[in-house]
KOLVEX-938341 format. One record per atom (N, C-alpha, C): residue number from 0; residue in one letter; x, y, z. Coordinates in nm, 3 decimals, padded with zeros to 5 digits. Last residue first. Example, Ala and Ser with C-alpha at 12.3 -4.5 7.8 and 13.67 -1.06 7.14 Angstrom:
2
<resi: 1 | resn: S | x: 01.285 | y: -00.225 | z: 00.708>
<resi: 1 | resn: S | x: 01.367 | y: -00.106 | z: 00.714>
<resi: 1 | resn: S | x: 01.290 | y: 00.003 | z: 00.787>
<resi: 0 | resn: A | x: 01.319 | y: -00.569 | z: 00.780>
<resi: 0 | resn: A | x: 01.230 | y: -00.450 | z: 00.780>
<resi: 0 | resn: A | x: 01.320 | y: -00.330 | z: 00.780>
% end
This chain:
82
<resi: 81 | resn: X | x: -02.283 | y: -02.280 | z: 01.684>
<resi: 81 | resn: X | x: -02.274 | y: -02.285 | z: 01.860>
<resi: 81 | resn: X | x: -02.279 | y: -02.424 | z: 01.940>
<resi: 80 | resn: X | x: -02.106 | y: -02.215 | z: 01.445>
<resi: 80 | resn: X | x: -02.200 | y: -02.296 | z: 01.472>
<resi: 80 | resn: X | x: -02.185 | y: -02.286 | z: 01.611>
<resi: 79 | resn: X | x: -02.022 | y: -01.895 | z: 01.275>
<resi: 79 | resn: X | x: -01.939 | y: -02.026 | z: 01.357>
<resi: 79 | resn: X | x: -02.070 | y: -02.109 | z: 01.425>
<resi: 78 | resn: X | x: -02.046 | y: -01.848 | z: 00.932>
<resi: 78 | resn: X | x: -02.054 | y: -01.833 | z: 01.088>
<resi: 78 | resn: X | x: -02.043 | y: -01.971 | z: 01.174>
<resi: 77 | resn: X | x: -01.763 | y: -01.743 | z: 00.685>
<resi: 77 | resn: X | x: -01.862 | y: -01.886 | z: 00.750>
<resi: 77 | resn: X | x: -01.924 | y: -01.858 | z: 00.885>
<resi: 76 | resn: X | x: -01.743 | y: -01.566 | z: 00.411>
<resi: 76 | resn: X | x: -01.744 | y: -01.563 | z: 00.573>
<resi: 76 | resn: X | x: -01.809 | y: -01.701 | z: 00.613>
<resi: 75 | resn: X | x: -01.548 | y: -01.599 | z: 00.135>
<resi: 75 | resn: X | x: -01.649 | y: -01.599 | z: 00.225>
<resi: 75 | resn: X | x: -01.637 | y: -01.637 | z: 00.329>
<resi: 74 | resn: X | x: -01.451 | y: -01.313 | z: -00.113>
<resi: 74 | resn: X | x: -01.460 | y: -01.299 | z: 00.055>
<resi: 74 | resn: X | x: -01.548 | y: -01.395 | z: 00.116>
<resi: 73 | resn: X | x: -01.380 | y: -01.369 | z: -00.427>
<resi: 73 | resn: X | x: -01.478 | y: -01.357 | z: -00.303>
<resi: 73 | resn: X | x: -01.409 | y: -01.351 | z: -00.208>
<resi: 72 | resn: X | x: -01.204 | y: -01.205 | z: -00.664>
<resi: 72 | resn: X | x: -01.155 | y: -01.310 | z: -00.539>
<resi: 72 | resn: X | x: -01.302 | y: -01.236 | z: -00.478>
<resi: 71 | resn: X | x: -01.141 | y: -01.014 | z: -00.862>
<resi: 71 | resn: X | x: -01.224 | y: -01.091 | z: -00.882>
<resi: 71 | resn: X | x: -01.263 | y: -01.170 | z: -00.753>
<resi: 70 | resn: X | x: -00.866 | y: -00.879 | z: -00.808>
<resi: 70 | resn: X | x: -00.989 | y: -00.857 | z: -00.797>
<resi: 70 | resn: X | x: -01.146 | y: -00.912 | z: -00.815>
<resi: 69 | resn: X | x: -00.630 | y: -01.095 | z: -00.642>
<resi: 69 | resn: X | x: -00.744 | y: -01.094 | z: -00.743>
<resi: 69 | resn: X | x: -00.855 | y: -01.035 | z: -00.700>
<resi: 68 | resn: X | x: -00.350 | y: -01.147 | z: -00.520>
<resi: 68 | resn: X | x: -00.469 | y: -01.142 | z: -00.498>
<resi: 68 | resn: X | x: -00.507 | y: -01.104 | z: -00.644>
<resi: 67 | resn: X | x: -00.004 | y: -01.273 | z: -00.419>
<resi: 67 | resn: X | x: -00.148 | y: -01.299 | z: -00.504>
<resi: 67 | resn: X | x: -00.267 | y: -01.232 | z: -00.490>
<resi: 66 | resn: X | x: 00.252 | y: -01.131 | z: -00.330>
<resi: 66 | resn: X | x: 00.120 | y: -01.158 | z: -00.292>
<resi: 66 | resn: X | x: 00.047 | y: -01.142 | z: -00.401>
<resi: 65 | resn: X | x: 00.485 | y: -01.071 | z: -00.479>
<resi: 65 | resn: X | x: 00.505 | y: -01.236 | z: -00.436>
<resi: 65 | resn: X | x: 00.376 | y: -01.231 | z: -00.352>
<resi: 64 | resn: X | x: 00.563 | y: -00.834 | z: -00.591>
<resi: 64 | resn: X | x: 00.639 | y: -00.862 | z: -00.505>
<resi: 64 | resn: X | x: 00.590 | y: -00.974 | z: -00.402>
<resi: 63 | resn: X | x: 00.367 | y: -00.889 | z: -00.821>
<resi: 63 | resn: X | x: 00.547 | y: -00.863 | z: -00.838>
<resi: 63 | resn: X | x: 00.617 | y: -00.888 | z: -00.709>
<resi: 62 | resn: X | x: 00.147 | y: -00.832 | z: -00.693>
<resi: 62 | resn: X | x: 00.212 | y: -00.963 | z: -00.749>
<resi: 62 | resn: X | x: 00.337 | y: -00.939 | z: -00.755>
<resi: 61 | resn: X | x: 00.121 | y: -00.562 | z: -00.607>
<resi: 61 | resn: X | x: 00.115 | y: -00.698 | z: -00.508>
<resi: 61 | resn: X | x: 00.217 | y: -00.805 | z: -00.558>
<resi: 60 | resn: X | x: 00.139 | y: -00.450 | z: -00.859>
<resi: 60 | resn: X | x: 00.284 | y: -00.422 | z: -00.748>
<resi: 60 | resn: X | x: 00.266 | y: -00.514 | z: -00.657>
<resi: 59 | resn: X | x: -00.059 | y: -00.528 | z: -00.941>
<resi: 59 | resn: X | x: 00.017 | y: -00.583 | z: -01.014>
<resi: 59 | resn: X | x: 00.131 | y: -00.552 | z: -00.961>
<resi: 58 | resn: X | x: -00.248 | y: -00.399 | z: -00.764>
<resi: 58 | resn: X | x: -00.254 | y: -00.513 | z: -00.779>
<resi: 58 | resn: X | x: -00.164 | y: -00.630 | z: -00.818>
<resi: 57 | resn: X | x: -00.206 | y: -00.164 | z: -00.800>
<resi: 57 | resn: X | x: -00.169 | y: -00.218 | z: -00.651>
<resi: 57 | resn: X | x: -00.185 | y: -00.324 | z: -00.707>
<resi: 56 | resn: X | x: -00.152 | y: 00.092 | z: -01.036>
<resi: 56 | resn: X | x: -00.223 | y: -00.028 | z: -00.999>
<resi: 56 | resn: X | x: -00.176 | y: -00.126 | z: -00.865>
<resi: 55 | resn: X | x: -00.120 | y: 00.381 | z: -00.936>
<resi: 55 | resn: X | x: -00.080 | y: 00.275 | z: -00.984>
<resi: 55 | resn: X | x: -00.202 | y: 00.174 | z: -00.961>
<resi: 54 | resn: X | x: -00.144 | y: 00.701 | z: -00.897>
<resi: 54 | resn: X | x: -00.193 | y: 00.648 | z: -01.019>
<resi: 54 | resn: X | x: -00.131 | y: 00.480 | z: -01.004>
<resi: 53 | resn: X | x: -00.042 | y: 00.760 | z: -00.617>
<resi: 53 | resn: X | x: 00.013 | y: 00.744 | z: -00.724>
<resi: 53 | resn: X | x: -00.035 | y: 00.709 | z: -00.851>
<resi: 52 | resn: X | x: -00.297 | y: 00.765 | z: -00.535>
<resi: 52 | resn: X | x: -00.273 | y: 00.890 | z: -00.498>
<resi: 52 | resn: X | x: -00.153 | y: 00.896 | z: -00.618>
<resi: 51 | resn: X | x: -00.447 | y: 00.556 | z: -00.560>
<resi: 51 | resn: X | x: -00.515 | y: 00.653 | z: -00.645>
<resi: 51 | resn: X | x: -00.420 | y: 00.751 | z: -00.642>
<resi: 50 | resn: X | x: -00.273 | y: 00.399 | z: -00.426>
<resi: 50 | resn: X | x: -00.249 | y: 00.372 | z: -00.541>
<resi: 50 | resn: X | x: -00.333 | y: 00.486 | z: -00.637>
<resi: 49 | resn: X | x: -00.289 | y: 00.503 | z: -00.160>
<resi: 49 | resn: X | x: -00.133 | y: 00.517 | z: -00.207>
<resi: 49 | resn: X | x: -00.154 | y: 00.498 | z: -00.418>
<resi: 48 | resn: X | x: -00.526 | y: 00.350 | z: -00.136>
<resi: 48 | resn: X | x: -00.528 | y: 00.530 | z: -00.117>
<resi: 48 | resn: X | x: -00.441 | y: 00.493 | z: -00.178>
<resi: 47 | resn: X | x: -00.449 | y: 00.070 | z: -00.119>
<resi: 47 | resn: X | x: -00.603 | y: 00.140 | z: -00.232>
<resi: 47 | resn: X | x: -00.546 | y: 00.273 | z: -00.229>
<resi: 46 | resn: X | x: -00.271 | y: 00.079 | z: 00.123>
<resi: 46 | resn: X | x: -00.218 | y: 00.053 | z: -00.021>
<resi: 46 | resn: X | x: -00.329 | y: 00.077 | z: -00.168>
<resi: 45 | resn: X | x: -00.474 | y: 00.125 | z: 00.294>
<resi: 45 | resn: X | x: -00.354 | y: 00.221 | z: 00.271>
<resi: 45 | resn: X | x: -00.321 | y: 00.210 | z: 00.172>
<resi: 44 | resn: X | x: -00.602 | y: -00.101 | z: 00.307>
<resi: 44 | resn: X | x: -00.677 | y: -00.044 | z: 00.281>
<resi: 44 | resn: X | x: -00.588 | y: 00.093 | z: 00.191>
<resi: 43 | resn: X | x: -00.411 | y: -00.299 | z: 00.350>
<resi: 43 | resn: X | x: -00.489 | y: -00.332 | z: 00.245>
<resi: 43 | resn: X | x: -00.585 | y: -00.168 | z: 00.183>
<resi: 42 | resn: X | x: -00.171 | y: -00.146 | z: 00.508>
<resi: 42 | resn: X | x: -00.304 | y: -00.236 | z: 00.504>
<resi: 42 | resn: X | x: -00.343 | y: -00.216 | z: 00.375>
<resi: 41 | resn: X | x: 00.214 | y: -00.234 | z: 00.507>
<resi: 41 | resn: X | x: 00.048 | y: -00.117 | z: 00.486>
<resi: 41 | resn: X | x: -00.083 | y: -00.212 | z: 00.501>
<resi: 40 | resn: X | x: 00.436 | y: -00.291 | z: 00.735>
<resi: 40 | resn: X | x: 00.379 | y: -00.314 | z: 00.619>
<resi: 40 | resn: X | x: 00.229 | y: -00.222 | z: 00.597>
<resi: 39 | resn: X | x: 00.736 | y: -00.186 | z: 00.857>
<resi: 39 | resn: X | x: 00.638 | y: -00.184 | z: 00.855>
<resi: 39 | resn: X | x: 00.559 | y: -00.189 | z: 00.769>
<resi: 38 | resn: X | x: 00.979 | y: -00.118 | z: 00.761>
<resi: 38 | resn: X | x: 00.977 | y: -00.168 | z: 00.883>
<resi: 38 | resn: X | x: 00.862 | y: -00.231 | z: 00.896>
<resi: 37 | resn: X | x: 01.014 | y: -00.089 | z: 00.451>
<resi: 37 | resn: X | x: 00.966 | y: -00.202 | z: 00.489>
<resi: 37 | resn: X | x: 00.979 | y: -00.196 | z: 00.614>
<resi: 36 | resn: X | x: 01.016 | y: 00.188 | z: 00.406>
<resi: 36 | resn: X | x: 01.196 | y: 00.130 | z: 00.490>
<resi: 36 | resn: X | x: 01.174 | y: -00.017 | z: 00.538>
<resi: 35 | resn: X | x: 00.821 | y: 00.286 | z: 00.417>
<resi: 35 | resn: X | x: 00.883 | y: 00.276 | z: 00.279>
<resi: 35 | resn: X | x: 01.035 | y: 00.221 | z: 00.329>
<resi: 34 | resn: X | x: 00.688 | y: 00.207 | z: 00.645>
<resi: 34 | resn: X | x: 00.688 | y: 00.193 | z: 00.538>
<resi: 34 | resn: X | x: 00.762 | y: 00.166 | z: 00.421>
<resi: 33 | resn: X | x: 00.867 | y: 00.455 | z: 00.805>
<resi: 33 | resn: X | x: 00.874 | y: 00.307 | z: 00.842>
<resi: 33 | resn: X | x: 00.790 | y: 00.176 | z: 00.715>
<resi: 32 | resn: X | x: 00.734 | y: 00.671 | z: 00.646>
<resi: 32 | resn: X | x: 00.887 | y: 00.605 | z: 00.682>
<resi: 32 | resn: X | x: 00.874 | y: 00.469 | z: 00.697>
<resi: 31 | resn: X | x: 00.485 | y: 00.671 | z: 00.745>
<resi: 31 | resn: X | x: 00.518 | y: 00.653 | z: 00.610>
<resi: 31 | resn: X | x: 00.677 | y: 00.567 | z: 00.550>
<resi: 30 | resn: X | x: 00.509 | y: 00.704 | z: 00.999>
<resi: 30 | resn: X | x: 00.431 | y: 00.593 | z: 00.962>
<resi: 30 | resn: X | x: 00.530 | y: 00.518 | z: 00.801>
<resi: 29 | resn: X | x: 00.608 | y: 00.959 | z: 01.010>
<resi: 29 | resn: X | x: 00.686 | y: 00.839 | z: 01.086>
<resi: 29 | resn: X | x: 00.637 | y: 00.722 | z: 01.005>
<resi: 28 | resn: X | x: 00.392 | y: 01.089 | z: 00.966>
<resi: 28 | resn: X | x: 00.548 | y: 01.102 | z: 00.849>
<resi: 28 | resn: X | x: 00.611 | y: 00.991 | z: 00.878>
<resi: 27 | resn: X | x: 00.100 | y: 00.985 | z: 00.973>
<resi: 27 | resn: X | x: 00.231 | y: 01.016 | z: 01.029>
<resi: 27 | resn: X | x: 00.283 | y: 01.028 | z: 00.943>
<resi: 26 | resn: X | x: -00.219 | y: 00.968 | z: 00.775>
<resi: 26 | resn: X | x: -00.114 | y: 00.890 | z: 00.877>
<resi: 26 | resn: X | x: -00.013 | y: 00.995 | z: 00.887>
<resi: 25 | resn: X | x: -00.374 | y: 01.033 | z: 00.594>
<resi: 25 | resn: X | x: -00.378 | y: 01.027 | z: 00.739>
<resi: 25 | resn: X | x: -00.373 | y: 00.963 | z: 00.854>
<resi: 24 | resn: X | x: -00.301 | y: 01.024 | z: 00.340>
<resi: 24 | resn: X | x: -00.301 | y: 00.894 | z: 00.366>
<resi: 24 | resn: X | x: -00.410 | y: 00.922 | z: 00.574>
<resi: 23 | resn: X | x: -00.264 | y: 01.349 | z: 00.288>
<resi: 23 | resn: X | x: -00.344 | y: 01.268 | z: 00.222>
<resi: 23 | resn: X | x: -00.397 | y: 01.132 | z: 00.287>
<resi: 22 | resn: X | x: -00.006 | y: 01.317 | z: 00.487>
<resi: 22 | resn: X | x: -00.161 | y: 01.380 | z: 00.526>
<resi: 22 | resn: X | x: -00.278 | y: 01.369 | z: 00.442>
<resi: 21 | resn: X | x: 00.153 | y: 01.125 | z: 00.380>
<resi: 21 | resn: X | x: 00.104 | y: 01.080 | z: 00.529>
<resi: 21 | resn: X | x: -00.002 | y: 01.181 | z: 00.500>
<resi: 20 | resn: X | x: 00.198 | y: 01.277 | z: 00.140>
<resi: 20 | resn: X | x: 00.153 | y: 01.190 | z: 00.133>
<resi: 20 | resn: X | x: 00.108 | y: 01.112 | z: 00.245>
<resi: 19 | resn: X | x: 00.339 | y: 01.543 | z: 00.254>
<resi: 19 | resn: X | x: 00.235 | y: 01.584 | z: 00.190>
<resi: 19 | resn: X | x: 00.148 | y: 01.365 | z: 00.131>
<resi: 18 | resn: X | x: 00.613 | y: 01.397 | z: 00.403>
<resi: 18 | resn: X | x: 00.486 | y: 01.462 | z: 00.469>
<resi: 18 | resn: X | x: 00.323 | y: 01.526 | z: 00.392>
<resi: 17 | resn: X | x: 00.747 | y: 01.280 | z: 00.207>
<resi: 17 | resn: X | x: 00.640 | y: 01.212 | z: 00.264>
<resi: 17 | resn: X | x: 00.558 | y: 01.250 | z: 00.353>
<resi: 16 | resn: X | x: 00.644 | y: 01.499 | z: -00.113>
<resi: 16 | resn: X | x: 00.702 | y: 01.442 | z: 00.010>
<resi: 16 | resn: X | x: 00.650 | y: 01.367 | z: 00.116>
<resi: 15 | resn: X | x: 00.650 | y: 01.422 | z: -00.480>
<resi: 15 | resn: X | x: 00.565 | y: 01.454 | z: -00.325>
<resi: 15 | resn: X | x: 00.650 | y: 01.419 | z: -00.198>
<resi: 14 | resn: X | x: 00.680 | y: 01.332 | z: -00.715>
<resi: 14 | resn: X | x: 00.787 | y: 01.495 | z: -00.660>
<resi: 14 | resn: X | x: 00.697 | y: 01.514 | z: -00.523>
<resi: 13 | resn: X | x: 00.619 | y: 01.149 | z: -00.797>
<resi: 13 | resn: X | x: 00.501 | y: 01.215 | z: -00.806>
<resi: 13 | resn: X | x: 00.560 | y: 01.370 | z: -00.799>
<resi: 12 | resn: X | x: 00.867 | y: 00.957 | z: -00.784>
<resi: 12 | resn: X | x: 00.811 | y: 01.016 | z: -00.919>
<resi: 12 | resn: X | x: 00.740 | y: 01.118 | z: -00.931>
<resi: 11 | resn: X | x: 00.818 | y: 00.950 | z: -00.494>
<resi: 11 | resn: X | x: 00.931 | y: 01.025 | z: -00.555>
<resi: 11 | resn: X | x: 00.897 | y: 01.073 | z: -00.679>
<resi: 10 | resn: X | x: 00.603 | y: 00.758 | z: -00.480>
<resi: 10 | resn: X | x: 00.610 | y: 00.916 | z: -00.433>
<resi: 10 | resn: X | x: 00.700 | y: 00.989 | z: -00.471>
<resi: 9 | resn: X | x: 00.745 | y: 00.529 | z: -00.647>
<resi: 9 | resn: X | x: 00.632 | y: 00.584 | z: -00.679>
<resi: 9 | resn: X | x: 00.602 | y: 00.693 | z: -00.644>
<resi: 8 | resn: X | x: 00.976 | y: 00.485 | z: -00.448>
<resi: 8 | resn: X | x: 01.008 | y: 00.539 | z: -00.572>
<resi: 8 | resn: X | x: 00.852 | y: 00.607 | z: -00.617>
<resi: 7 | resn: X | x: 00.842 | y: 00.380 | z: -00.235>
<resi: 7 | resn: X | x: 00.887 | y: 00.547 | z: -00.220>
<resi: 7 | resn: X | x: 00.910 | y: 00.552 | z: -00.347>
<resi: 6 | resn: X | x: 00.729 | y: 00.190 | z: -00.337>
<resi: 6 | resn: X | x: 00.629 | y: 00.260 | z: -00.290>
<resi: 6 | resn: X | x: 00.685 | y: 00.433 | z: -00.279>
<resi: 5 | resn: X | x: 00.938 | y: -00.006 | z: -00.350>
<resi: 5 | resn: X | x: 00.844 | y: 00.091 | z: -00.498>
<resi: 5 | resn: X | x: 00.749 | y: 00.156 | z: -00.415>
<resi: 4 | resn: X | x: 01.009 | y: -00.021 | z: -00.116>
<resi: 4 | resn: X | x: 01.101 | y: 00.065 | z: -00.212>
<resi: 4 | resn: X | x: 01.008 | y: 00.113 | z: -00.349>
<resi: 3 | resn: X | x: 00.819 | y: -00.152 | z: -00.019>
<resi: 3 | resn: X | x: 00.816 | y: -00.014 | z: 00.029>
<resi: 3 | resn: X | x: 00.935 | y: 00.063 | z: -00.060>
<resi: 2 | resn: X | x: 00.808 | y: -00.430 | z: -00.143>
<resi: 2 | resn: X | x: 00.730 | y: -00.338 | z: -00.148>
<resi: 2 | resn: X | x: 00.723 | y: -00.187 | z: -00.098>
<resi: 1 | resn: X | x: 01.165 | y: -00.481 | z: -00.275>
<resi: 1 | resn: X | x: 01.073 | y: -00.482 | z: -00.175>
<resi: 1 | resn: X | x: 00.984 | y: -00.399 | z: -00.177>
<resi: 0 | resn: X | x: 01.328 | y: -00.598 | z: -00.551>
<resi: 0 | resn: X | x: 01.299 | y: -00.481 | z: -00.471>
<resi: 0 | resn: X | x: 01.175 | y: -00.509 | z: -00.386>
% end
């Protein structure tokens, strides 16, 4: 199953629609759609909200569906030499 199918199942569970979860998210209904119909993928940031909003863990819905990350994982920046 593809990340936007557990994403609607997850709102479905909640009994929320996707208009009461775009205005939490503040985004579109459209948005959401296209989302959960994988047209369109979420940001990093969207998928944090979606997960307080569903109670899930994002992390372990990442993996499952074949992106690695780790909360643990640095971020480092290099500046670019002139």
């Amino acid at each position: 199953m593809e990340l936007g199918h557990y994403l609607k199942k997850a709102r479905e569970s909640k009994r929320m629609s996707q208009q009461e979860v775009a205005e939490h998210l503040g985004i579109s209904q459209k948005t959401l759609s296209n989302i959960e119909s994988n047209k369109s993928q979420p940001s990093i940031v969207l998928l944090a909200e979606m997960g307080k909003i569903f109670g899930m863990d994002m992390f372990t819905l990442l993996n499952e569906n074949g992106i690695h990350l780790s909360p643990h994982q640095q971020i480092v920046m290099r500046s670019k030499k002139s």
